[in-house]
N, C-alpha and C positions, 0 to 999 in steps of 0.2 A: 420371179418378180415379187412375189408373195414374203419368200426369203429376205427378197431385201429390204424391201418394206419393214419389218419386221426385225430387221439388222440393225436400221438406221434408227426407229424407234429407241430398240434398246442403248444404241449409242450415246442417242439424245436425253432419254433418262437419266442415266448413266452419270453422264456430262451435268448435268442441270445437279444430281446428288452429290457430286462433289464441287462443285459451286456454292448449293446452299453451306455443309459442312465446312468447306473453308472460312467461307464469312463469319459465323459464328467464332471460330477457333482464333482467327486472327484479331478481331476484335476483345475475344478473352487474353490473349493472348497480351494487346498492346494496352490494355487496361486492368492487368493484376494487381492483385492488393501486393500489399506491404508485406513480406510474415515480419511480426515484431516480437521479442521474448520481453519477459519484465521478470522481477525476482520476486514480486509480490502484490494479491490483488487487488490493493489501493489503486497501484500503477496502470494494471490491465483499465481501471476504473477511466485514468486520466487521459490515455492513449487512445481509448475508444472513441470520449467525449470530445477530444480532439481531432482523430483522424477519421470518424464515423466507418464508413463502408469501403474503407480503403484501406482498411487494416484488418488483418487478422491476429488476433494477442496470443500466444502463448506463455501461462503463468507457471512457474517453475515453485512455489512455497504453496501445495493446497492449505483448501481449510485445515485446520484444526493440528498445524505443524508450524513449530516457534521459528523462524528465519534465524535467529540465534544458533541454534544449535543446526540448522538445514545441513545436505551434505546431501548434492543430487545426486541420481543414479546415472550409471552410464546411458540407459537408457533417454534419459533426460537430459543428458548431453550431444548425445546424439541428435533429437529432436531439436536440439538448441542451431546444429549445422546447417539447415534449413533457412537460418534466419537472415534477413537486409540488416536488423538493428536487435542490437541488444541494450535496452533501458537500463542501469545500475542503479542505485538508488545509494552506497554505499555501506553496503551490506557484507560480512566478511570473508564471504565464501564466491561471492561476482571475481575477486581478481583470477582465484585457482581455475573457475567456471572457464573465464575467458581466455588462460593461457591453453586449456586444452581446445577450445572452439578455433583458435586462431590460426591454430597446421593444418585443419582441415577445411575452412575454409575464411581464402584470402580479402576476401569483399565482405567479410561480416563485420560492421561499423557497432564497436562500443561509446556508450554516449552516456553519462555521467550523468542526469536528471539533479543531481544536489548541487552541482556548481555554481557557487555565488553565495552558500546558503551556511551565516555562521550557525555551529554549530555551540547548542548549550550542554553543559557538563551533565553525566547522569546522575540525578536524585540518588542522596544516601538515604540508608534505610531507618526508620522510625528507631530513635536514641542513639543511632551508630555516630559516632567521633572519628576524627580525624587521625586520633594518638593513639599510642598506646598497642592494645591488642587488634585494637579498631582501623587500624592505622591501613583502608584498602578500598580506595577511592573508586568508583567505576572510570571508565572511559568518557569518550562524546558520546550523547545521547543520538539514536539512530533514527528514532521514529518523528522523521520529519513531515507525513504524511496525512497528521493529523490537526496540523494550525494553518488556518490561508492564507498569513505573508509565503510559508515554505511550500505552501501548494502553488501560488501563483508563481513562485521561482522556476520549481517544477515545471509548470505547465507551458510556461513562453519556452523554456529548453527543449521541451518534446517537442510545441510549433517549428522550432528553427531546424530541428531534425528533421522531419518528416516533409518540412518545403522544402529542404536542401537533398534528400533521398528521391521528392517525387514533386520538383517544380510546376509542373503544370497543372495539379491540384491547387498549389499555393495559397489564390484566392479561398478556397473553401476551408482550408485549414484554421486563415486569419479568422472568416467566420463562424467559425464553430469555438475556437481560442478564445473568442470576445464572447460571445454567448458565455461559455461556461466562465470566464469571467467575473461577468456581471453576474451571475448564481452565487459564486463563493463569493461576492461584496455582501448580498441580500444577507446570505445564511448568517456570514461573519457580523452586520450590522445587530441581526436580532438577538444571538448569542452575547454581545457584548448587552444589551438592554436584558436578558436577563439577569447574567452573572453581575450585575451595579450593586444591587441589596447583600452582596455576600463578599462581595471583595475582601483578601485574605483570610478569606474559610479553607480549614483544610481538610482533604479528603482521601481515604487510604484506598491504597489496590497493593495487589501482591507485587504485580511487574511495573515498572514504573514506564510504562508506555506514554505517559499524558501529559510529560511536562510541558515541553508545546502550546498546547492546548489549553494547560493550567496559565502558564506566564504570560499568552494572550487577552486571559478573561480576567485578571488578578487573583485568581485563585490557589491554592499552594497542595501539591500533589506530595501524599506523604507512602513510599511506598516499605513491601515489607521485605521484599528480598531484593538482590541485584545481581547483574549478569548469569541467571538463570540459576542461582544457587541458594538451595534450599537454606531457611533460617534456623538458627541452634535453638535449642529452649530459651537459651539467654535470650536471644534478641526477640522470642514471640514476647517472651515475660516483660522487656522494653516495650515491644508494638503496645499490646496488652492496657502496661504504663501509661503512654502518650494519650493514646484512644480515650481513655475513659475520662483522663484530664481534661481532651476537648469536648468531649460529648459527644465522639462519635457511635454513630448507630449502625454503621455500613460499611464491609468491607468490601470493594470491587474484587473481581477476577475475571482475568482472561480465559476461555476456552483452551488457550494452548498450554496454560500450566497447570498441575496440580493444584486442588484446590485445598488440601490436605490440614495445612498451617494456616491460612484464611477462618476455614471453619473454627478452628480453637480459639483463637482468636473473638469471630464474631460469637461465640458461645459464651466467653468471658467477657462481654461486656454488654450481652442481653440484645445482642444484635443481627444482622441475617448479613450472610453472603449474597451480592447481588452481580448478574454476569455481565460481562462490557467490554466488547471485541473489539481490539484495535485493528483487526484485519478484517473486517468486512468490506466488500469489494464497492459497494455503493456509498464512497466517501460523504454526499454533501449530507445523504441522509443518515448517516452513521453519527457525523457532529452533531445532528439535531436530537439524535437517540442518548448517545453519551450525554448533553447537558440536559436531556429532562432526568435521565437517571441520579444526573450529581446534583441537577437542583432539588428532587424528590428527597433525598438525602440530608441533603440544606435544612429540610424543613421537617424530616421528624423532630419529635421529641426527645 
């Protein structure tokens, strides 16, 4: 009797332990996040603020590596197989990315985040022409990520993905969507009330990351190299040229490039190198940081 007692006990435990673990698991189960890839972490920035706790981002471009030149590892392609959605932002290297992701697997949804979003030509570099020996235009500009017309483009395209991937969140998306929103109206409002006193001031960086951002504020972005290609003596002795003619004091630089030609540059016109990351992953606060950097600039002597 003792035995069975003792039988029925453990059955009953037993029983009651795989009870509680099911619940839990089926519940994780019917309520998984999202995995979402991005190719850069502006984007991880947008996706988060949009999809809160329903997504998990994995960013493919860390810090202190130029998406320009990127070229992921199989490794990173692999993590990529994992994914419900892959974000593009139209970056050169998403098409190869996605043709290898796509044999492996069938239900990984690529979704274009720039759609709709005209794209402005890239900045030539300080004195370069059109003719001659000069005669080698960049591309479209890529860095859409940095002006909130092309942020809020962005941003309704990630909403329309991630309700259409996980409708029954829907409503929470919409508000998180409008929330961050109304953030980029705020930020945009008070950046335009800065840059008013300086309208058509211009302002040097090495990469021309900031047109965007420039032709939002009226402000004119004069950079010194293009498509990641280092500047001759000629063209520093042009930058050089221009610089001193406007009264520039400051050369911008990104983290991702050589700072090498910048320095010569701000040495010859009695001025400093100042750093200014177009890929820091906390977008609204990153605009605030770039326009006190460019208005501080504004207003040396």
């Amino acid at each position: 009797m003792a035995y069975r007692n003792l039988l029925c006990r453990f059955v009953l435990v037993f029983a009651l332990l795989l009870l509680s673990a099911a619940g839990p698991r089926s519940a994780r189960a019917n309520d998984a996040r999202l995995e979402v890839s991005v190719s850069i972490p502006p984007q991880a920035y947008f996706v988060e603020r949009i999809g809160g706790e329903r997504v998990h981002v994995n960013v493919l471009v860390t810090p202190g590596t130029s998406p320009h030149t990127f070229e992921p590892t199989p490794r990173q392609v692999a993590s990529l197989t994992g994914s419900n959605i892959y974000f593009g932002i139209g970056l050169p290297f998403e098409e190869r990315v996605v043709k290898k992701i796509k044999g492996r697997n069938t239900s990984f949804s690529f979704i274009r985040t720039d759609e709709g979003i005209i794209r402005r030509p890239l900045d030539l570099p300080a004195g370069r022409t059109t003719d001659g020996d000069d005669h080698e235009e960049g591309g479209l500009d890529p860095h859409i990520w940095l002006s909130v017309p092309e942020i809020r483009i962005q941003s309704v395209n990630i909403f329309e993905a991630l309700a259409d991937a996980d409708p029954s969140h829907l409503d929470m998306y919409k508000t998180n969507l409008d929330r961050f929103l109304a953030e980029l109206d705020a930020v945009d409002a008070a950046l335009a009330e800065i840059f008013k006193p300086y309208r058509g001031r211009p302002f040097f960086v090495y990469h021309p990351s900031f047109g965007y951002f420039a032709d939002r504020y009226g402000i004119v972005q004069v950079p010194i190299e293009i498509e990641g290609k280092s500047p001759t003596p000629k063209q520093i002795e042009r930058v050089i040229g221009e610089a001193k003619a406007k009264g520039a004091r400051v050369v911008f630089v990104s983290p991702q490039f050589d700072a090498k030609s910048a320095e010569i540059i701000a040495e010859a016109i009695g001025g400093s190198v100042v750093p200014i990351d177009p890929l820091a992953k906390d977008v609204l606060h990153n605009l605030e940081k770039i326009a006190a950097k460019i208005r501080q600039a504004f207003n040396q002597p």
